[in-house]
GUKOLDREN-698418 format. One record per residue: residue number from 1; residue in one letter; x, y, z of N, C-alpha, C in turn. Coordinates in steps of 0.05 Angstrom, whole numbers, plus 5000, padded with zeros to 4 digits. Each point is the difference from the previous one (the first is absolute). Layout:
<nodes>
    n  res   npx   npy   npz  capx  capy  capz   cpx   cpy   cpz
  NUM    A     X     Y     Z     X     Y     Z     X     Y     Z
...
</nodes>
This chain:
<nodes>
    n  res   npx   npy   npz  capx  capy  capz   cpx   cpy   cpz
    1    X  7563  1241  4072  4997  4972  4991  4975  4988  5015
    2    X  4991  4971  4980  4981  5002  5024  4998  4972  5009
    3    X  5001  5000  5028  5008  4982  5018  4976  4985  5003
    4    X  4978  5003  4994  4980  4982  5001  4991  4982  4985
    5    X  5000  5002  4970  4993  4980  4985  5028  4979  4987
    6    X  5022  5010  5020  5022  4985  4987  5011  4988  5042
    7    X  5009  4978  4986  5019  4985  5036  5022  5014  4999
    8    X  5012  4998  5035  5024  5001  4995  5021  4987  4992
    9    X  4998  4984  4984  5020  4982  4990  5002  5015  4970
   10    X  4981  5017  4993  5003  5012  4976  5023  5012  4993
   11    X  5015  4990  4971  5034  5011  4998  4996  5034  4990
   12    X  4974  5003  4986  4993  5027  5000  5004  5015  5020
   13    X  4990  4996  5017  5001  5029  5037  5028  4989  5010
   14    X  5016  4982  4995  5014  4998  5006  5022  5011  4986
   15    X  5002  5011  4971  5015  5013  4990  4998  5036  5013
   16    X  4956  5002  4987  5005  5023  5017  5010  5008  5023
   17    X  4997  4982  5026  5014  5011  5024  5030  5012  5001
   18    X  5004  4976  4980  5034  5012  4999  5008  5023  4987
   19    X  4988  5007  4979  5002  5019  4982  4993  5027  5018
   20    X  4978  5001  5018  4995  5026  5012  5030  5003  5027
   21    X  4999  4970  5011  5019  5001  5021  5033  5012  4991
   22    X  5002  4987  4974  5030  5010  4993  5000  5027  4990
   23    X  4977  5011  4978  5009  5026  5004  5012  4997  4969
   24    X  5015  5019  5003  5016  5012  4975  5027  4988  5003
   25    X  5008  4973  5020  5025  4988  4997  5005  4989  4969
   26    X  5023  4994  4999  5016  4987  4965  4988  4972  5013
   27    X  5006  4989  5028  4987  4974  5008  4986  4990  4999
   28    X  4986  4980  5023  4983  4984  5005  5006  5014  5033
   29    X  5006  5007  5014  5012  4999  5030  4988  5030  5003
   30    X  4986  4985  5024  4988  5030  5022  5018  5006  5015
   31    X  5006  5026  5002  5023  5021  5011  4980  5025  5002
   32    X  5005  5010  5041  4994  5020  5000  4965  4997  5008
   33    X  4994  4987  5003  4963  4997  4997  4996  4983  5031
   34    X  4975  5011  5002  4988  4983  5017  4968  4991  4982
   35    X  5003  4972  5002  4967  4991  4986  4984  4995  5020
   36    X  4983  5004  4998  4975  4994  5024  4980  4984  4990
   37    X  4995  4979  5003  4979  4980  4982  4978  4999  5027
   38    X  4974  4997  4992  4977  4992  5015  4983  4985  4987
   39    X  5003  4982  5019  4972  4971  4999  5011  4983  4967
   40    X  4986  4987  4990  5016  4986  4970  5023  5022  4988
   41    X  5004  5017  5005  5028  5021  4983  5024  4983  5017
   42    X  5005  4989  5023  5016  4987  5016  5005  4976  4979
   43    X  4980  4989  4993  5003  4968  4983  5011  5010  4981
   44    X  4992  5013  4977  5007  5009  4982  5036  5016  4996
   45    X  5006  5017  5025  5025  5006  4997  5020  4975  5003
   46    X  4988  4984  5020  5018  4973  5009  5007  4984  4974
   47    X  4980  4989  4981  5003  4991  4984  5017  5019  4985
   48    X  4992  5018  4995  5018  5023  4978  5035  4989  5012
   49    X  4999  4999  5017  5036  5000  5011  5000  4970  5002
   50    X  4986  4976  5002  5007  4986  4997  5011  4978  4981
   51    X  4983  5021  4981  5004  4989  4965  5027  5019  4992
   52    X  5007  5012  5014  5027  5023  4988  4988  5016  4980
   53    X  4979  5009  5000  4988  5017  4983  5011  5031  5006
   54    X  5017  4997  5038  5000  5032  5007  5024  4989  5026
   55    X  5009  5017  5009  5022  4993  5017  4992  5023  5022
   56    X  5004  4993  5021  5000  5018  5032  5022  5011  5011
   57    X  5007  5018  4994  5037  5011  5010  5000  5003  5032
   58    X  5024  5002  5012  4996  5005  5032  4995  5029  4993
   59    X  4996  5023  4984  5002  5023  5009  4969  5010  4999
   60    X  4986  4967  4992  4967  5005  5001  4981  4987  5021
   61    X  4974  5009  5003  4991  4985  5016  4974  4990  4999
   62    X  4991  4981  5010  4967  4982  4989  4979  5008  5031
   63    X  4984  5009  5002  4982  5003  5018  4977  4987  4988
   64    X  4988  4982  5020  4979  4977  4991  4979  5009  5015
   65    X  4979  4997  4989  4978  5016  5022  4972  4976  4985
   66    X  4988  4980  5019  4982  4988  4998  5007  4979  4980
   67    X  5019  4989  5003  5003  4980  4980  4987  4967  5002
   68    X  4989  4991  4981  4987  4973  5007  5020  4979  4992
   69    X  5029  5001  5017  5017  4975  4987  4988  4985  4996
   70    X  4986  4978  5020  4975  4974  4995  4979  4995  4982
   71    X  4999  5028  4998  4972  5000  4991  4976  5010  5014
   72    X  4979  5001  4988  4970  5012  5016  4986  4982  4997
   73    X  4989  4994  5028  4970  4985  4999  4971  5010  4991
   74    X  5005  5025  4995  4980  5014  4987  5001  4990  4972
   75    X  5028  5000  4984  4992  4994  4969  4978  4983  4999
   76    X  5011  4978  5009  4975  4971  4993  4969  5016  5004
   77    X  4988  5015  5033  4978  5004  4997  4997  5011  4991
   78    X  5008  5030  4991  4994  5019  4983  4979  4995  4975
   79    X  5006  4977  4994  4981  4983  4973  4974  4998  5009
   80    X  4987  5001  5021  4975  4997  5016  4996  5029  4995
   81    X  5001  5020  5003  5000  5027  4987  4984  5003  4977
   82    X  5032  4990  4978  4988  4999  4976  4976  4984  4985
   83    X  4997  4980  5017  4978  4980  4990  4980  5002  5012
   84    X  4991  5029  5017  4980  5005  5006  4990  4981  5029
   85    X  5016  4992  5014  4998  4981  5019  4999  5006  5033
   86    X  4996  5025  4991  5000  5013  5027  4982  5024  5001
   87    X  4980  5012  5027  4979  5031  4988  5016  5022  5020
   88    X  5022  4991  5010  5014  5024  5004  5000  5031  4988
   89    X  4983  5018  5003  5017  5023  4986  5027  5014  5004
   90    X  4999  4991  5018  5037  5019  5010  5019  4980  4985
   91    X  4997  4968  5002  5013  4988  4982  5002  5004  4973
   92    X  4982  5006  4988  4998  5003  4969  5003  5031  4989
   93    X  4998  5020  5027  5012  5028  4997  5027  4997  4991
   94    X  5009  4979  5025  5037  4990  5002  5012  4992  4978
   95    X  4985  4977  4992  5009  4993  4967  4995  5019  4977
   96    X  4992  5017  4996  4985  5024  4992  5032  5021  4999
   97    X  5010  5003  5021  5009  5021  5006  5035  4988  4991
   98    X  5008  4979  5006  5026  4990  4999  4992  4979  4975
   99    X  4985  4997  4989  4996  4990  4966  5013  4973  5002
  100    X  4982  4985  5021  4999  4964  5001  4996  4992  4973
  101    X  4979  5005  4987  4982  4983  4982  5006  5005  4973
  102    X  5013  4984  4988  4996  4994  4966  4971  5012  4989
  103    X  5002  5016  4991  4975  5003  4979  4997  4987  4980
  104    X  5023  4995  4991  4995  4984  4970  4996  4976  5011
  105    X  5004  4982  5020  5001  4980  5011  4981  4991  5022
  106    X  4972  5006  5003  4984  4996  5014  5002  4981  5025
  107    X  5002  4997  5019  5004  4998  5027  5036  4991  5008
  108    X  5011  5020  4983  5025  4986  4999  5018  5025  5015
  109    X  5019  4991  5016  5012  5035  5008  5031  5004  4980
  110    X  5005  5026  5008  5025  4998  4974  5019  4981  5006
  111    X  5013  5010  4976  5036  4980  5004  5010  5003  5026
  112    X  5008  5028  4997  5009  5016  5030  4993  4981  5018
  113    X  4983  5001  5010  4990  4987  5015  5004  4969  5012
  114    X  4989  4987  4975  5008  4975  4998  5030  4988  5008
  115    X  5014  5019  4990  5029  5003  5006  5008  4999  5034
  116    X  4982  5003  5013  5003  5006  5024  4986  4968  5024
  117    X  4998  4989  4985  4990  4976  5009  5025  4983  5013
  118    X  5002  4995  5033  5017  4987  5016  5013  4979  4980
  119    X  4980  4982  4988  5018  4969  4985  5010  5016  4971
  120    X  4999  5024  4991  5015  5007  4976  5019  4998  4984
  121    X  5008  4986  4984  5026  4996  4994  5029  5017  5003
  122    X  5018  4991  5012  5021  5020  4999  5000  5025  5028
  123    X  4981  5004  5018  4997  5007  5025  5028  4996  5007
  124    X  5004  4990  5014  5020  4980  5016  5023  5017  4993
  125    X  5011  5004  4973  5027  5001  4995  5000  5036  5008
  126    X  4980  5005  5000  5010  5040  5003  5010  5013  5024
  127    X  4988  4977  5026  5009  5009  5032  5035  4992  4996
  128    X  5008  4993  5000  5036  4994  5005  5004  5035  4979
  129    X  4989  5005  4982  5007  5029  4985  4992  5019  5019
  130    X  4979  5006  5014  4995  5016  5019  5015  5001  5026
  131    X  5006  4975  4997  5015  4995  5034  5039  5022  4994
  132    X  5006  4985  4971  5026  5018  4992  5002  5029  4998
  133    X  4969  4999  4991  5005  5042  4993  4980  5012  5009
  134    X  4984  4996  5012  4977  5016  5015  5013  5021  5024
  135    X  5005  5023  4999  5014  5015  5018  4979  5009  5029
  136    X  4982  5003  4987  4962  5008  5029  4992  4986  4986
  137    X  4971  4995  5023  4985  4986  4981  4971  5014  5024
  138    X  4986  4993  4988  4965  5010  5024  4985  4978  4992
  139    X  4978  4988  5020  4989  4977  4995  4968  5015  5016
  140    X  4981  4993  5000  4976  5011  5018  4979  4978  5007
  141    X  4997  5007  5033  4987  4976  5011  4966  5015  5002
  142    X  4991  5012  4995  4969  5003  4997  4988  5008  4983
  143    X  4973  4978  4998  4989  5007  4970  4988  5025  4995
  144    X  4990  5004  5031  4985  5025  4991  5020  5030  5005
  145    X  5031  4993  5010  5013  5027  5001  4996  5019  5005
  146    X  5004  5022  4985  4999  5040  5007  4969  4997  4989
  147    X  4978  5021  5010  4982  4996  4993  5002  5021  4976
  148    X  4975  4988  4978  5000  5002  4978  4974  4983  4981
  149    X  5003  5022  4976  4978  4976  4983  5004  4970  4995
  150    X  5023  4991  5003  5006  4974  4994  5006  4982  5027
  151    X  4992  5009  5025  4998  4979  5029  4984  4991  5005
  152    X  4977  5004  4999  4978  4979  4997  4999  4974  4978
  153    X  5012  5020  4976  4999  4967  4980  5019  4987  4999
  154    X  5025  5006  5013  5022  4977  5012  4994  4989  5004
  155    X  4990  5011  5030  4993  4986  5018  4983  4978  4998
  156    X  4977  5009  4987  4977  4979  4991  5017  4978  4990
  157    X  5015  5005  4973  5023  4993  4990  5007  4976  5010
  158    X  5013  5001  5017  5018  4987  5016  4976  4982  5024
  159    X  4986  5016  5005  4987  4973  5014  4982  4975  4986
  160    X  4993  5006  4967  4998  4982  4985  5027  4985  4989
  161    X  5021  5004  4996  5021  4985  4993  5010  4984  5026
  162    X  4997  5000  5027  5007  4992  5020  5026  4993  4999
  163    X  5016  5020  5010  5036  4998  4998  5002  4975  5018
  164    X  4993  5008  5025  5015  4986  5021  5019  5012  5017
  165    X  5005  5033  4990  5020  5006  5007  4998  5028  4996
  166    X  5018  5018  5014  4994  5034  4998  5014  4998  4959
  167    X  4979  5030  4993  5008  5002  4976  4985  5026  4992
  168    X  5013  5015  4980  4992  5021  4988  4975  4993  4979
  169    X  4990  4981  5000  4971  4996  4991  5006  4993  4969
  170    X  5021  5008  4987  5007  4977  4985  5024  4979  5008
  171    X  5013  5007  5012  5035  4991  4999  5000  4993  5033
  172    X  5000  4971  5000  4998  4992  5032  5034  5012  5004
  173    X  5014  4997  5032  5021  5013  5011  5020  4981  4987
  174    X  4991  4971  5004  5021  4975  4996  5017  5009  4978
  175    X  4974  4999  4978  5008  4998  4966  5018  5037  5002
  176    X  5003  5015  5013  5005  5034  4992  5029  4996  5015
  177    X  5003  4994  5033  5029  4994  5007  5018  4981  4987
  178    X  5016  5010  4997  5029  4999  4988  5004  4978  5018
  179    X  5018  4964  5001  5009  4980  5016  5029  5021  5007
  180    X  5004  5003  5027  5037  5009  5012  5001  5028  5007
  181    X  4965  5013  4989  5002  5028  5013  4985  5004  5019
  182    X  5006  5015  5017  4987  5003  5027  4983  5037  4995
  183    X  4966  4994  5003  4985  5019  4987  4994  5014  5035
  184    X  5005  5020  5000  4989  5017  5022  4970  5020  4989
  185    X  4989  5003  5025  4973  5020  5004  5002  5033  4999
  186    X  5022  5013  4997  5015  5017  4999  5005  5016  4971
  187    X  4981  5024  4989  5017  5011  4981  5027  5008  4994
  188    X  5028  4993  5022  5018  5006  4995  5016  4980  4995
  189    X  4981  4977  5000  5032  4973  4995  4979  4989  4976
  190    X  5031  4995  4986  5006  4989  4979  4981  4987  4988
  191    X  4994  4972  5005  4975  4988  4993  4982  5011  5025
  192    X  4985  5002  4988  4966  5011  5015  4976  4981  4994
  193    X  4986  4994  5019  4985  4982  5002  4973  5020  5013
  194    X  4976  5014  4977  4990  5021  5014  4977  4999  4998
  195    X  4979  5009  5014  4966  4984  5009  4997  5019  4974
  196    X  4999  5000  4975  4983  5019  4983  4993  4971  4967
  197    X  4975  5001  4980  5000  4985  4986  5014  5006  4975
  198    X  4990  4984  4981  5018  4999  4978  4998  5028  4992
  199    X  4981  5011  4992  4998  5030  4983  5011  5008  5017
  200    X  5011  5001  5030  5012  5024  5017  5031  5000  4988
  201    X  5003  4981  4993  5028  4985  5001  5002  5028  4975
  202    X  4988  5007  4982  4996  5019  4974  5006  5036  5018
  203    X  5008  4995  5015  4987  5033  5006  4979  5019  4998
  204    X  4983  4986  4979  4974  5019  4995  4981  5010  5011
  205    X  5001  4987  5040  4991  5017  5021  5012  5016  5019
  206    X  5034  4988  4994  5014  5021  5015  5006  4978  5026
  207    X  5002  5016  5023  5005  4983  5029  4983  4997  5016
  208    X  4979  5008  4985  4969  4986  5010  5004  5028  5028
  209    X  4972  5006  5013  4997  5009  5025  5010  5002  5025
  210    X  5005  4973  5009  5011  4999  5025  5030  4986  4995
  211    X  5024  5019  5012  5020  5004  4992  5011  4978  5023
  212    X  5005  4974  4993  5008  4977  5010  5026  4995  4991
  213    X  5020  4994  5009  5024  4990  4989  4996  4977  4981
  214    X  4983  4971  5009  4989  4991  4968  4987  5009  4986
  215    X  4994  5019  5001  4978  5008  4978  5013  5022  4988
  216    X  5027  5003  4991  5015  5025  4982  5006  4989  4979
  217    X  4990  4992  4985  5017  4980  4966  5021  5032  4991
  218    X  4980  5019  4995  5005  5025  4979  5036  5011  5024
  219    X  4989  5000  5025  5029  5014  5015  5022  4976  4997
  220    X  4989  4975  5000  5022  4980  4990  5023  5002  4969
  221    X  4971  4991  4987  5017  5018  4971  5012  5018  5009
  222    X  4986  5022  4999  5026  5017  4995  5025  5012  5012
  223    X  4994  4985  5023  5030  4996  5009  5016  4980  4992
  224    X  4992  4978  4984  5010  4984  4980  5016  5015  4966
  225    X  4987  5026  4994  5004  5002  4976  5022  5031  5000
  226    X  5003  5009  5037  5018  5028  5003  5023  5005  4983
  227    X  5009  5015  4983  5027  5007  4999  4999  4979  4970
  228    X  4981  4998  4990  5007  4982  4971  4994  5019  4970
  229    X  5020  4992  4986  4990  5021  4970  4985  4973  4979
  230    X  4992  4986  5002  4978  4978  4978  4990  4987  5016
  231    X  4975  5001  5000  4987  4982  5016  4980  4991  4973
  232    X  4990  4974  5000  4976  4988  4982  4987  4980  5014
  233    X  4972  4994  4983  4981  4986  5018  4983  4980  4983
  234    X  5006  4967  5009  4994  4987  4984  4977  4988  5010
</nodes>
């Protein structure tokens, strides 16, 4: 599906989530599964269960990995990108690579995107859903993370959006922790709070070089996902 030219409020991805999450049930109810949503797939499943589009059984479980409950302060700049408002190349590699920019829409970034804007409508109501069924969750405090092709343009990233605050270079820490959970530095507890950026939060570098207890997303997972027969990933 594709998560960029549509929000998460879309009832479309929100049917699909459920449809891959349930499986071959006669139901609506996840049994047996663990879902793993990253970055907007978190918004998107929330709403899916909030609308009763899909139900969460205790015999399943939700691992959240980079989620922007709040929102991103990146959405808003991101548009400086697209409208040519910046001579960054690592920036416009960045938008380039994670597909900021409307084409059909000239300095405009996608829905996706837009969707992700702190004052967005309907924000608000998805954290009390995460707070009920989020079983782990991973949040990441540096933009530039495991090194990789994408830490420099976090990073850049992030020091043009000016958080204010540690953040995976899209997703400040505020807007990613869960309110009532207590996030440790530690790949072995539960919520993890870990120096790597958003793409690390993906596994697609692995545990990065220097083998730090924050810096294991991948040994986190998968000691999150041991001993399970369905796992899916939203």
């Amino acid at each position: 599906e594709n998560t960029v030219k549509r929000g998460w409020d879309d009832t479309g991805l929100h049917r699909s989530a459920c449809d891959l999450a349930v499986g071959s049930g006669a139901d609506t109810a996840i049994r047996d599964t663990v879902v793993i949503t990253h970055s907007m797939g978190n918004l998107i499943f929330a709403e899916a269960l909030r609308q009763g589009t899909c139900s969460l059984e205790n015999t399943s479980k939700w691992i959240s990995i980079q989620a922007p409950w709040q929102g991103s302060k990146a959405a808003p700049w991101v548009s400086n990108i697209c409208s040519n408002h910046t001579s960054s190349r690592l920036l416009r590699w960045l938008a380039g690579e994670l597909q900021y920019c409307d084409p059909d829409l000239p300095g405009q970034v996608y829905r996706g995107y837009e969707s992700l804007r702190p004052d967005f409508p309907g924000l608000q109501n998805l954290i009390p859903v995460a707070q009920a069924n989020v079983h782990r969750a991973l949040c990441g405090s540096s933009a530039y993370g495991l090194q990789s092709s994408y830490s420099a343009a976090l990073e850049a990233l992030a020091l043009e959006v000016k958080y204010g605050e540690h953040n995976d270079g899209m997703v400040a820490v505020s807007s990613c922790t869960l309110p009532g959970a207590s996030y440790e530095g530690h790949y072995s507890a539960p919520f993890y709070l870990a120096h790597i950026n958003h793409a690390d939060g993906t596994c697609r570098v692995g545990n990065g070089v220097i083998k730090k207890v924050d810096r294991l997303p991948c040994d986190w997972l998968s000691s999150a996902v041991q001993n399970v027969t369905e796992t899916v990933f939203v």
